[in-house]
Each structure stands twice: as C-alpha cells, then as structure tokens.
PDB file with SEQRES, HELIX, SHEET and CRYST1 records, atoms N, CA, C and O in Angstrom:
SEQRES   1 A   73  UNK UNK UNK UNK UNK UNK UNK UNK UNK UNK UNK UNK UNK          
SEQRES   2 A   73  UNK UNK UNK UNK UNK UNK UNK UNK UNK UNK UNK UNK UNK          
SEQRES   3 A   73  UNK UNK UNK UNK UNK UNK UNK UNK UNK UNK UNK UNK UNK          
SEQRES   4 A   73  UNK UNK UNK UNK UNK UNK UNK UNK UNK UNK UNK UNK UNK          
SEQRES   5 A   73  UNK UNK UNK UNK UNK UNK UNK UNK UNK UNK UNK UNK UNK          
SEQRES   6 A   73  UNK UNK UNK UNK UNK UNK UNK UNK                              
HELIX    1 AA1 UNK A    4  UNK A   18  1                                  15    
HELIX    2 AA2 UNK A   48  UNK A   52  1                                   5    
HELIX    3 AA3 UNK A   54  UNK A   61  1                                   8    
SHEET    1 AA1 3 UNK A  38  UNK A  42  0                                        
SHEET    2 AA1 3 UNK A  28  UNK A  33 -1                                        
SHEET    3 AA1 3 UNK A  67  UNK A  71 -1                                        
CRYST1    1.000    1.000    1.000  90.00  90.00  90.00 P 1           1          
ATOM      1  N   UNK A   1       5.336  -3.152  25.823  1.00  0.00           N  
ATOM      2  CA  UNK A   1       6.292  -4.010  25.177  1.00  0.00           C  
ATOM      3  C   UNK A   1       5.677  -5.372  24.859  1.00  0.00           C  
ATOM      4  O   UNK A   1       5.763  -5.834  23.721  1.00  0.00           O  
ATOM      5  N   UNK A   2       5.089  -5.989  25.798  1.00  0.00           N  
ATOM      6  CA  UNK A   2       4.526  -7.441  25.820  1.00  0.00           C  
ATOM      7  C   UNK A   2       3.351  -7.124  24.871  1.00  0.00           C  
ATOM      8  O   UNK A   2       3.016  -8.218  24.418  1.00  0.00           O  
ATOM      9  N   UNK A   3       2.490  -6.075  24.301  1.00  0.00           N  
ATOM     10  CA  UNK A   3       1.369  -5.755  23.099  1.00  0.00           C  
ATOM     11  C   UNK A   3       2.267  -5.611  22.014  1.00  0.00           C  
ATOM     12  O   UNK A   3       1.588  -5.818  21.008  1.00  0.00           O  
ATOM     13  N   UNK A   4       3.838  -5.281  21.570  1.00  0.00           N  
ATOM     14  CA  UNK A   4       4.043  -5.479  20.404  1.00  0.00           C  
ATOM     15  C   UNK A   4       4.771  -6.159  20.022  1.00  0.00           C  
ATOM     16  O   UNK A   4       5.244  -6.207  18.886  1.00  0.00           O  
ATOM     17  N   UNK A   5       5.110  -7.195  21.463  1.00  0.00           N  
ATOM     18  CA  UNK A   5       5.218  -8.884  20.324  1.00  0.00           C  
ATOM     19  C   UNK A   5       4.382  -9.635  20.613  1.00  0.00           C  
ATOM     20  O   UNK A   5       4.513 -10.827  20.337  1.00  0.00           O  
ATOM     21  N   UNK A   6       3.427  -9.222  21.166  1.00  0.00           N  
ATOM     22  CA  UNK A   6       2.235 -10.604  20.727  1.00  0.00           C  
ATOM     23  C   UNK A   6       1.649  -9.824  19.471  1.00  0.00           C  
ATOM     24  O   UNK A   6       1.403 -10.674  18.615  1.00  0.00           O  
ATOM     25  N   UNK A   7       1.279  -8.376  18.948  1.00  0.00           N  
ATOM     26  CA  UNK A   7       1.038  -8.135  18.067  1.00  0.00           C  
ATOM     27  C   UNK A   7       1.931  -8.458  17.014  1.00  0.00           C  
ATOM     28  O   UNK A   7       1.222  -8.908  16.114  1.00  0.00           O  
ATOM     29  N   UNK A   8       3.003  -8.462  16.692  1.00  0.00           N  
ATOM     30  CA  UNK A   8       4.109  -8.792  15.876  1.00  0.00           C  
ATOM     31  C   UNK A   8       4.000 -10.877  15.490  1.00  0.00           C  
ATOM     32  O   UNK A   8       4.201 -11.566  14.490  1.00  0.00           O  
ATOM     33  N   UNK A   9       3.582 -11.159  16.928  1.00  0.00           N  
ATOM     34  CA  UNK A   9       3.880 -12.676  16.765  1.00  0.00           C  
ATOM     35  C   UNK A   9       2.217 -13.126  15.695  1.00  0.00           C  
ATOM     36  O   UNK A   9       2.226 -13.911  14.747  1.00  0.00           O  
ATOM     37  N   UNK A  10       1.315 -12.584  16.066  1.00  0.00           N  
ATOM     38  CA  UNK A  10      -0.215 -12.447  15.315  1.00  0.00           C  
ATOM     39  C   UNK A  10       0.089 -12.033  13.970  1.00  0.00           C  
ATOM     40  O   UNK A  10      -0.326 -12.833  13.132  1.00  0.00           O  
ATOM     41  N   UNK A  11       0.791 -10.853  13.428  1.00  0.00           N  
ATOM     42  CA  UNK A  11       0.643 -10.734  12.177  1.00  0.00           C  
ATOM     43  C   UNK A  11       1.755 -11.662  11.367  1.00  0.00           C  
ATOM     44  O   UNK A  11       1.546 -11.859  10.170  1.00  0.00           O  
ATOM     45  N   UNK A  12       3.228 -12.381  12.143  1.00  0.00           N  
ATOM     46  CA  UNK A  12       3.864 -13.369  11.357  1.00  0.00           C  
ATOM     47  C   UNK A  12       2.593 -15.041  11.171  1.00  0.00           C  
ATOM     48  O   UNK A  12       2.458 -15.777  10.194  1.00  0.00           O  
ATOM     49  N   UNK A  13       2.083 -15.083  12.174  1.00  0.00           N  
ATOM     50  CA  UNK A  13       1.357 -16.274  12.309  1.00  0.00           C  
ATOM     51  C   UNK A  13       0.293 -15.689  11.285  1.00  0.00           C  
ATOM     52  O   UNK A  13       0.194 -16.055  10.114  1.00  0.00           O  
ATOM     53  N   UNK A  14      -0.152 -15.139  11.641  1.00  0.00           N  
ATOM     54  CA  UNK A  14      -1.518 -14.663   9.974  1.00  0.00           C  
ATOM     55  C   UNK A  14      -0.681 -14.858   8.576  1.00  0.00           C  
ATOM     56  O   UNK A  14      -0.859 -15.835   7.849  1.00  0.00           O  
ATOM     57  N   UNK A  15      -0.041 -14.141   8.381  1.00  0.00           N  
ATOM     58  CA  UNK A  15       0.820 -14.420   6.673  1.00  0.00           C  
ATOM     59  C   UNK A  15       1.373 -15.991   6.919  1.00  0.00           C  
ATOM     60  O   UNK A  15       1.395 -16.654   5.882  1.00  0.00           O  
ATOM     61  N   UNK A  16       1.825 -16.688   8.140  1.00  0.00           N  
ATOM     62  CA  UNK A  16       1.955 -18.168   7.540  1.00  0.00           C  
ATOM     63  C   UNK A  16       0.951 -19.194   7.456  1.00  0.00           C  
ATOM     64  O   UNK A  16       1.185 -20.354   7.118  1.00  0.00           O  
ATOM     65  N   UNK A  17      -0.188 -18.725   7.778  1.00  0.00           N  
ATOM     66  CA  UNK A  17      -1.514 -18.871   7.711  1.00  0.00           C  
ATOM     67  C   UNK A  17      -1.734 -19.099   6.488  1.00  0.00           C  
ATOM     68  O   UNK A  17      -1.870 -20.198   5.951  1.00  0.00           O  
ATOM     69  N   UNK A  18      -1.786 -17.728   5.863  1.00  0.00           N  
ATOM     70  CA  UNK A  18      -2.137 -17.054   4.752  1.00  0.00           C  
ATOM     71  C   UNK A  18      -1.250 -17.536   3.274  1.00  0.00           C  
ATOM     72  O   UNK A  18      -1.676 -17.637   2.124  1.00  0.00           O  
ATOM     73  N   UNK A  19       0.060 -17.764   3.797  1.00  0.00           N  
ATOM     74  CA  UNK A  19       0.592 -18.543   2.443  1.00  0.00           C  
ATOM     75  C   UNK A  19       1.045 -20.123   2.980  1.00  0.00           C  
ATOM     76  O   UNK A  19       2.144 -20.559   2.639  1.00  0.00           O  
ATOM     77  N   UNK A  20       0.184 -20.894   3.786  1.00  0.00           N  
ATOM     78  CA  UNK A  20       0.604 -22.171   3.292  1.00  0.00           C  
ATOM     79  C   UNK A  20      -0.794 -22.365   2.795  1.00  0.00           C  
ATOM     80  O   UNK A  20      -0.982 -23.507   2.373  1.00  0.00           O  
ATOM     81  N   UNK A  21      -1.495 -21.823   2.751  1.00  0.00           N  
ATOM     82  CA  UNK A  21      -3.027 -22.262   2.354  1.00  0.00           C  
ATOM     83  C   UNK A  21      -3.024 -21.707   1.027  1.00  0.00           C  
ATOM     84  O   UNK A  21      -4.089 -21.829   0.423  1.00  0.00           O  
ATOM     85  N   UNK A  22      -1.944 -21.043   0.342  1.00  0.00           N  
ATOM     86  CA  UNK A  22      -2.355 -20.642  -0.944  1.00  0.00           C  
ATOM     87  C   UNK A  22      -1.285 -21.518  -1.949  1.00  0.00           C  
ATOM     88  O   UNK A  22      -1.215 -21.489  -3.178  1.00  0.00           O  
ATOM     89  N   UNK A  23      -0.634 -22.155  -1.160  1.00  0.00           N  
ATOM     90  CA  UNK A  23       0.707 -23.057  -2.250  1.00  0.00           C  
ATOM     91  C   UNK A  23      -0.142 -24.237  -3.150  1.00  0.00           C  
ATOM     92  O   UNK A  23      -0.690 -25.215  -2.640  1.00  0.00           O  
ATOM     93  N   UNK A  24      -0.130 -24.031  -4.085  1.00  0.00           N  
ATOM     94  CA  UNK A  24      -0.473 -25.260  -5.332  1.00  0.00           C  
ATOM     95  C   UNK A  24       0.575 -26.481  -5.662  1.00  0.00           C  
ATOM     96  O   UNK A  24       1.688 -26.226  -6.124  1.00  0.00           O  
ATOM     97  N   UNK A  25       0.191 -27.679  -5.423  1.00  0.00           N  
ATOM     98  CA  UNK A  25       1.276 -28.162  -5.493  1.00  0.00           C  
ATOM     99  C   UNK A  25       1.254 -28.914  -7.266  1.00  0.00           C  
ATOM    100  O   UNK A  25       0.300 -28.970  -8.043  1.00  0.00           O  
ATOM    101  N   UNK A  26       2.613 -29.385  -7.447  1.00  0.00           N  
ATOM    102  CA  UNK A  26       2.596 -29.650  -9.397  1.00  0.00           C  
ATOM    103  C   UNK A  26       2.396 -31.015  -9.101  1.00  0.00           C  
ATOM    104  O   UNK A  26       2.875 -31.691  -8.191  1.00  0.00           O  
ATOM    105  N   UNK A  27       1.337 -31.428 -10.330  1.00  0.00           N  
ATOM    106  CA  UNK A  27       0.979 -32.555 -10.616  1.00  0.00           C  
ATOM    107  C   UNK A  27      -0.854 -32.998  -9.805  1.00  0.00           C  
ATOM    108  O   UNK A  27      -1.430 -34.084  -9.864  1.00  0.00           O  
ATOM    109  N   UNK A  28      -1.269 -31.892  -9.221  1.00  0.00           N  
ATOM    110  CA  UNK A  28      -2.278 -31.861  -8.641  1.00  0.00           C  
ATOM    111  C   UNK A  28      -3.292 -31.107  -9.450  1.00  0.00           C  
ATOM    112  O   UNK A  28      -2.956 -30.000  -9.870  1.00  0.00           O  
ATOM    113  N   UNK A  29      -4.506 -31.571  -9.725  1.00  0.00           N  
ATOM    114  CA  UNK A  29      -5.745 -31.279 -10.512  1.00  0.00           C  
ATOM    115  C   UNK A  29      -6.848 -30.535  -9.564  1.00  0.00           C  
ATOM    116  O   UNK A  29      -7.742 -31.225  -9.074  1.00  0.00           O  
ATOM    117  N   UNK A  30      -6.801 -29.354  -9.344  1.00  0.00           N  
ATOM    118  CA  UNK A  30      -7.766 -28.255  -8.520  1.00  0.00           C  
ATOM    119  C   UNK A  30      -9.113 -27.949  -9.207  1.00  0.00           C  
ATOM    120  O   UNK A  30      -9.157 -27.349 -10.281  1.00  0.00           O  
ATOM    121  N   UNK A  31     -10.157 -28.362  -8.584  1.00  0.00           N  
ATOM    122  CA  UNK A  31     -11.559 -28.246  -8.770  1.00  0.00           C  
ATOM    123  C   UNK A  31     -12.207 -27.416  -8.421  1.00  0.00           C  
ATOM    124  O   UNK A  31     -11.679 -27.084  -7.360  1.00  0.00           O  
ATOM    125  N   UNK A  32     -12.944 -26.871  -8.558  1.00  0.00           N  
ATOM    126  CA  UNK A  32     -13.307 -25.521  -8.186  1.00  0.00           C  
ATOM    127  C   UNK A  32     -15.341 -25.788  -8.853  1.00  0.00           C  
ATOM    128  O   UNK A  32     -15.644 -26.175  -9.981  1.00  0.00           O  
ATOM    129  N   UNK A  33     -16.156 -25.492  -7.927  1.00  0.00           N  
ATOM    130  CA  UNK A  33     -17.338 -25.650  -8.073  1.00  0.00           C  
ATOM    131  C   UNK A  33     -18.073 -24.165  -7.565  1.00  0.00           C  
ATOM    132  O   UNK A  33     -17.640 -23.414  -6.691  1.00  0.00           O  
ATOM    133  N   UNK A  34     -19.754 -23.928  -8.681  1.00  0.00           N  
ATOM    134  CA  UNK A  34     -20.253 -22.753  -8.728  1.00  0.00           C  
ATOM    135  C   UNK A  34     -20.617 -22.757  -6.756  1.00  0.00           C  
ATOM    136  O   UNK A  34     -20.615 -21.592  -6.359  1.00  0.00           O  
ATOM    137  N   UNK A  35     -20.752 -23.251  -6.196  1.00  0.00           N  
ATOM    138  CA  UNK A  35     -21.419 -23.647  -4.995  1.00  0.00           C  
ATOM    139  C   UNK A  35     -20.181 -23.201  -4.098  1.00  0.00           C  
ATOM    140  O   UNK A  35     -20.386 -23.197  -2.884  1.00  0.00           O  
ATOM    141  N   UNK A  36     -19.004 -22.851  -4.521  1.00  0.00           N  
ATOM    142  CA  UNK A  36     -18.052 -23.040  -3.275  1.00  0.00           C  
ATOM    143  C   UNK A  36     -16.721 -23.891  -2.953  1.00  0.00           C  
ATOM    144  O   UNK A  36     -15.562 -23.693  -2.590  1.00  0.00           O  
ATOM    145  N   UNK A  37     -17.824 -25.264  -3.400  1.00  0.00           N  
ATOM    146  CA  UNK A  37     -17.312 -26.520  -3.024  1.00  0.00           C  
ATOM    147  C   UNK A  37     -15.789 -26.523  -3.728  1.00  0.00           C  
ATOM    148  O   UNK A  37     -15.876 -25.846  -4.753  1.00  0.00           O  
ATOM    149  N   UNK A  38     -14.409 -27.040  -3.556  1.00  0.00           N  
ATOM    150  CA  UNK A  38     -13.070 -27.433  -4.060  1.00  0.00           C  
ATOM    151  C   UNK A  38     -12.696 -29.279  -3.970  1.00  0.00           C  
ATOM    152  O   UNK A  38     -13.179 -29.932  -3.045  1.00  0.00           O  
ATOM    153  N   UNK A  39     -12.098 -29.727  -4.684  1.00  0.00           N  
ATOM    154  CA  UNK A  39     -11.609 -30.909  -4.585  1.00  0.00           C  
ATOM    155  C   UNK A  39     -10.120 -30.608  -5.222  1.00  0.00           C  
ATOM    156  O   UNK A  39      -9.629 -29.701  -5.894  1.00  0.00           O  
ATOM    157  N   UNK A  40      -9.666 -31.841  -4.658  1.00  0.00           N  
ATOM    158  CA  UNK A  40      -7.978 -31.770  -5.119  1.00  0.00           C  
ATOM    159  C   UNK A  40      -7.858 -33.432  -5.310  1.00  0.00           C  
ATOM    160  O   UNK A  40      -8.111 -34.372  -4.557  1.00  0.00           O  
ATOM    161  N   UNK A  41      -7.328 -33.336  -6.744  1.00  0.00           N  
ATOM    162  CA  UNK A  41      -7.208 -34.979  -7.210  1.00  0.00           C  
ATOM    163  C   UNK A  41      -5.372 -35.033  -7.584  1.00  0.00           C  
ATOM    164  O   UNK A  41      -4.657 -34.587  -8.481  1.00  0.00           O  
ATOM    165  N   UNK A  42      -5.164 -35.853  -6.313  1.00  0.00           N  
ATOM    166  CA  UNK A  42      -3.327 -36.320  -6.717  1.00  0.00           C  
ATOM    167  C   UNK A  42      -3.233 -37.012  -8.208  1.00  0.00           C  
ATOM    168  O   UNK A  42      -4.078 -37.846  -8.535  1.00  0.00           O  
ATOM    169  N   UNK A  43      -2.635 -36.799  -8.708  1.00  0.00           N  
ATOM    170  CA  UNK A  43      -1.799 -37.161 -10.088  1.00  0.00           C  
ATOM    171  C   UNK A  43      -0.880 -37.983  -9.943  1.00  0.00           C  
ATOM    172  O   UNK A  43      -1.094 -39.152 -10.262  1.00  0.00           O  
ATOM    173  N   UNK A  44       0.023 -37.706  -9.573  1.00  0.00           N  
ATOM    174  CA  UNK A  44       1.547 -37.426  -9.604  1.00  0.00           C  
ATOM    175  C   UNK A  44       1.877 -38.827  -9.620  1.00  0.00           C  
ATOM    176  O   UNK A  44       3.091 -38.848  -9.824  1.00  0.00           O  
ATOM    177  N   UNK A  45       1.444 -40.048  -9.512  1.00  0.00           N  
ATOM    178  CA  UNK A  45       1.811 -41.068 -10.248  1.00  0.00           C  
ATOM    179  C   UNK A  45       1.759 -41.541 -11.674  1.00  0.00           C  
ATOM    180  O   UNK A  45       2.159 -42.591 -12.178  1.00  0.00           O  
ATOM    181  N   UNK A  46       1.059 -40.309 -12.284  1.00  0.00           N  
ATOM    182  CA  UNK A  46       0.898 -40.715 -14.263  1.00  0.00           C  
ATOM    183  C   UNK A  46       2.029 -40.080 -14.763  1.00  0.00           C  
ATOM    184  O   UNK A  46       2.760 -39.296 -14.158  1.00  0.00           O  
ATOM    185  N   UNK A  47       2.126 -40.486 -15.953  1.00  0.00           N  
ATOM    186  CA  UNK A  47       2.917 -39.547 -16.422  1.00  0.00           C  
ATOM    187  C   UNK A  47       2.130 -38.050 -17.298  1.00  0.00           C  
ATOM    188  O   UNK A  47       0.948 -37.827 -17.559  1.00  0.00           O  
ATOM    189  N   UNK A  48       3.152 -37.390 -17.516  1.00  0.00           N  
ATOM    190  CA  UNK A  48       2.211 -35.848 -17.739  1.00  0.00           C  
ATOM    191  C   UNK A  48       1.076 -35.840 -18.432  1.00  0.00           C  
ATOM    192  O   UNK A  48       0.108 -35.186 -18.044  1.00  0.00           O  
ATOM    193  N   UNK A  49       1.061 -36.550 -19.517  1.00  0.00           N  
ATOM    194  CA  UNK A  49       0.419 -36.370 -20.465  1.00  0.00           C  
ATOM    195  C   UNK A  49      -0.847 -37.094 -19.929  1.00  0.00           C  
ATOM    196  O   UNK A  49      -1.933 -36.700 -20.355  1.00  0.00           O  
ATOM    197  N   UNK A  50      -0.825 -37.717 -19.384  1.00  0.00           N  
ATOM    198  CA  UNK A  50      -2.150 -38.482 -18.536  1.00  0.00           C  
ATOM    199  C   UNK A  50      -2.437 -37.665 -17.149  1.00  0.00           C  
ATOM    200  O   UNK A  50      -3.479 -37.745 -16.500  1.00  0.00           O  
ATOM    201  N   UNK A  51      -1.111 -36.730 -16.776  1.00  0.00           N  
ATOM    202  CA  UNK A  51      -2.206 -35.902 -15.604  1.00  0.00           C  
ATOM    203  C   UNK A  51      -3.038 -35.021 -16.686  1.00  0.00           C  
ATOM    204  O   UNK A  51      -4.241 -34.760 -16.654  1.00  0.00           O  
ATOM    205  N   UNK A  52      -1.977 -34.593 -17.750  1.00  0.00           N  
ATOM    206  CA  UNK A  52      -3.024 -33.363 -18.650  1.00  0.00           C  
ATOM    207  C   UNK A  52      -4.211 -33.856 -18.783  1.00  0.00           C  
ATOM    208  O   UNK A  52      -5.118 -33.153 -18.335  1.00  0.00           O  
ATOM    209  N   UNK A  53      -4.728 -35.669 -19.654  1.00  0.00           N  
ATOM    210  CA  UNK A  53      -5.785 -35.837 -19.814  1.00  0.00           C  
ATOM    211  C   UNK A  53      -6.959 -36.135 -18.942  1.00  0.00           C  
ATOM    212  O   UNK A  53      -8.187 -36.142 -19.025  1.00  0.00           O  
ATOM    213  N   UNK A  54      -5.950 -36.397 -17.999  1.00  0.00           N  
ATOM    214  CA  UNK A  54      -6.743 -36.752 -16.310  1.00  0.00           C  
ATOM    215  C   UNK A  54      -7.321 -35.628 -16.170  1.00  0.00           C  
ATOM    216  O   UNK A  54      -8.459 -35.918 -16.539  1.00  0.00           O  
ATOM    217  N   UNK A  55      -7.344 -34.546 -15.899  1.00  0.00           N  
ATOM    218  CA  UNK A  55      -7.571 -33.411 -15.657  1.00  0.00           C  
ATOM    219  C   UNK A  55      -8.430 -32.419 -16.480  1.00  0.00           C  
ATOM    220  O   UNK A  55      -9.001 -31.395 -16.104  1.00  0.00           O  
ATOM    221  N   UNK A  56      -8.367 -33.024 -17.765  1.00  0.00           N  
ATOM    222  CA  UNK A  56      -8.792 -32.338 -18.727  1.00  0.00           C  
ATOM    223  C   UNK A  56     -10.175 -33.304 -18.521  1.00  0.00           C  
ATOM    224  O   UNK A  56     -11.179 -32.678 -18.858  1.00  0.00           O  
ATOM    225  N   UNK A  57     -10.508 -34.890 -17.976  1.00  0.00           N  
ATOM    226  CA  UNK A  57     -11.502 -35.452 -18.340  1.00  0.00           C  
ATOM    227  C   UNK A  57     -11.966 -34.811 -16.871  1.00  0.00           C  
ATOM    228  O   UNK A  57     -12.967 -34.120 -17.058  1.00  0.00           O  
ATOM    229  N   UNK A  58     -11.673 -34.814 -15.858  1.00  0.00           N  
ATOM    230  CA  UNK A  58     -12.368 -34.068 -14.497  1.00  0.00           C  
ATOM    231  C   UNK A  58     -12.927 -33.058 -14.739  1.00  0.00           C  
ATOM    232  O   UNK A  58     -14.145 -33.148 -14.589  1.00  0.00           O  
ATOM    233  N   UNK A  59     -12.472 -31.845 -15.145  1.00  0.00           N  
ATOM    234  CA  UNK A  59     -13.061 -30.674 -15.811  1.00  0.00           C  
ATOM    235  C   UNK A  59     -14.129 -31.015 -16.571  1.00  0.00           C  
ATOM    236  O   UNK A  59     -15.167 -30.387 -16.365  1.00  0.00           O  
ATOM    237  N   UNK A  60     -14.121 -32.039 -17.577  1.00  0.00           N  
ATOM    238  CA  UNK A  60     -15.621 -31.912 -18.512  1.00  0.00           C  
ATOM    239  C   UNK A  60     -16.645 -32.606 -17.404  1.00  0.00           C  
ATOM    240  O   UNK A  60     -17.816 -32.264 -17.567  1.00  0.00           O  
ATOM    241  N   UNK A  61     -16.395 -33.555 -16.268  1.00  0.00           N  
ATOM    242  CA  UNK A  61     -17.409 -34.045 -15.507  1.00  0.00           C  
ATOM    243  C   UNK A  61     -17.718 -33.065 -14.675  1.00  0.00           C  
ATOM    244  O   UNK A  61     -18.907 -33.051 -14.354  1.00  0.00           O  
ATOM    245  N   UNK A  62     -16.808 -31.942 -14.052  1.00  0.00           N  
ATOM    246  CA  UNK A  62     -17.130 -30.792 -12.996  1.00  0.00           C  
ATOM    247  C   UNK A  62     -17.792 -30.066 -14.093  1.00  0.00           C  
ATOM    248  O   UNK A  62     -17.866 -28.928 -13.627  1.00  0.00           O  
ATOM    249  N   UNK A  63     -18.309 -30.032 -15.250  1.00  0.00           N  
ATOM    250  CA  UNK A  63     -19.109 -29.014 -15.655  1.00  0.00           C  
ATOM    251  C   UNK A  63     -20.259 -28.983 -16.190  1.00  0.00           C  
ATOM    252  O   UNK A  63     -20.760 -28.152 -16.948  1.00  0.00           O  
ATOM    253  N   UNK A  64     -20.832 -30.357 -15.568  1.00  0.00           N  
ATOM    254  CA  UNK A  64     -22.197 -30.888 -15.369  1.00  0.00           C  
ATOM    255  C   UNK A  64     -22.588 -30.378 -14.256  1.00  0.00           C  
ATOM    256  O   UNK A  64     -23.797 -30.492 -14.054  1.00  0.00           O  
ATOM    257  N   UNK A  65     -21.646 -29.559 -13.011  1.00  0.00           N  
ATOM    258  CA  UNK A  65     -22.020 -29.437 -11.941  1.00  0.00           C  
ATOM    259  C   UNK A  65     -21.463 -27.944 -11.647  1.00  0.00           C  
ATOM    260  O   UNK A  65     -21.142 -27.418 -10.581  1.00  0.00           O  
ATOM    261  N   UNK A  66     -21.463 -27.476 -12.909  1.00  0.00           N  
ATOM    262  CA  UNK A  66     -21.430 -25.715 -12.999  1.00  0.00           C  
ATOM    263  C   UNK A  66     -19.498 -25.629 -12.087  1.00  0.00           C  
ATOM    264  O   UNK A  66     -19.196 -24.716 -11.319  1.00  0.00           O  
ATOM    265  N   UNK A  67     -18.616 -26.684 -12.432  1.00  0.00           N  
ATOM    266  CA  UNK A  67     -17.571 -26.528 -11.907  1.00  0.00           C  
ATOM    267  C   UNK A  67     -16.336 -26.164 -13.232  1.00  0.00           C  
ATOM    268  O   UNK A  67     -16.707 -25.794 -14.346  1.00  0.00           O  
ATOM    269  N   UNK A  68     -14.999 -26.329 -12.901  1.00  0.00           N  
ATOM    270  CA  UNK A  68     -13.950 -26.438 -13.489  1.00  0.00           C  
ATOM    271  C   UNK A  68     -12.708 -26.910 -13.033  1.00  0.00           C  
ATOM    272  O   UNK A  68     -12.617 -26.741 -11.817  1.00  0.00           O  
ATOM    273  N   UNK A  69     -11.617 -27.488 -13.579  1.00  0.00           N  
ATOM    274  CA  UNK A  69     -10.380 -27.918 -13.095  1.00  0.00           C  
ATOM    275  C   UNK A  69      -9.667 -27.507 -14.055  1.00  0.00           C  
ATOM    276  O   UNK A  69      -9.858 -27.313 -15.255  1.00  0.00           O  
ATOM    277  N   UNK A  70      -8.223 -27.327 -12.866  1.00  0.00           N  
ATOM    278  CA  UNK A  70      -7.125 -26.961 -13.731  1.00  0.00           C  
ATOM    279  C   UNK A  70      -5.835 -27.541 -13.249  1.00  0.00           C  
ATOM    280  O   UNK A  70      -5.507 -27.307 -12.086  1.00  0.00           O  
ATOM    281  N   UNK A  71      -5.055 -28.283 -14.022  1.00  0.00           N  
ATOM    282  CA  UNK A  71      -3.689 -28.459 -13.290  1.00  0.00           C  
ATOM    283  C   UNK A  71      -2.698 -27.836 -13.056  1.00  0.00           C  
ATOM    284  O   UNK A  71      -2.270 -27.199 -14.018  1.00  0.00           O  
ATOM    285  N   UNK A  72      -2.303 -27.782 -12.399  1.00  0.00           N  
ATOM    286  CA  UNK A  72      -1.004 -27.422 -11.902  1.00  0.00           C  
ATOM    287  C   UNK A  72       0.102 -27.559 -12.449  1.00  0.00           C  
ATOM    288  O   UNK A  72       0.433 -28.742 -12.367  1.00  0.00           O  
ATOM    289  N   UNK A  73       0.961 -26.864 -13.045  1.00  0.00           N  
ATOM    290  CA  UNK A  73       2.319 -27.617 -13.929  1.00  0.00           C  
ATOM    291  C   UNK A  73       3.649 -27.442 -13.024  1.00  0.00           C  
ATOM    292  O   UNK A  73       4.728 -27.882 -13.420  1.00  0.00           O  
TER     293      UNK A  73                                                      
END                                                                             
C-alpha cells in the first residue's frame, strides 16, 4: 500500500515538474541558441508592437550566434 502512494505521489510530482517548466508566458521573447544555451527577455512593459520589434531585433542579433527568438503572444 505505502509503494502505491509514494509511487502515485512521484508520478503527480513528475507531470508538475513537467508542466510548470513548459508554460510560456505572453509578452516574453524566448531565445533559443545552436549550443543549447536559452535566454528569456521580459517585454511586457512596451507596448505590442515594440515587444514585436523588440524581439524581432533579438532574433537578428541571436543569429550571429547560430540562435533564434520568438515571442510569445
């Protein structure tokens, strides 16, 4: 009995593991590099059209460095 709720309590704790580490949040600019490497650049004080260009100018500098960005809407 005591192996299938600590097994039970392991696989709820793995999936909340598993999806708070995958939530994107809006207004945030996600970087992504050939190496691995990630950065996350807050926005969310511009208005849209300046996170779009914000984001759009990060991306052309991450791809001097074999990277890319994308925002979040």
């Amino acid at each position: 009995m005591l192996k299938q709720i600590v097994s039970i309590f392991m696989l709820f704790l793995i999936i909340g593991i598993t999806a708070s580490c995958s939530k994107k949040k809006s207004g945030f600019c996600y970087c992504s590099y050939y190496g691995g490497n990630r950065t996350v650049y807050d926005l969310n004080g511009l208005e849209r059209q300046k996170q779009v260009d914000s984001c759009n100018r990060l991306s052309e500098l991450a791809s001097g460095f074999a990277g890319s960005c994308k925002l979040k809407k």
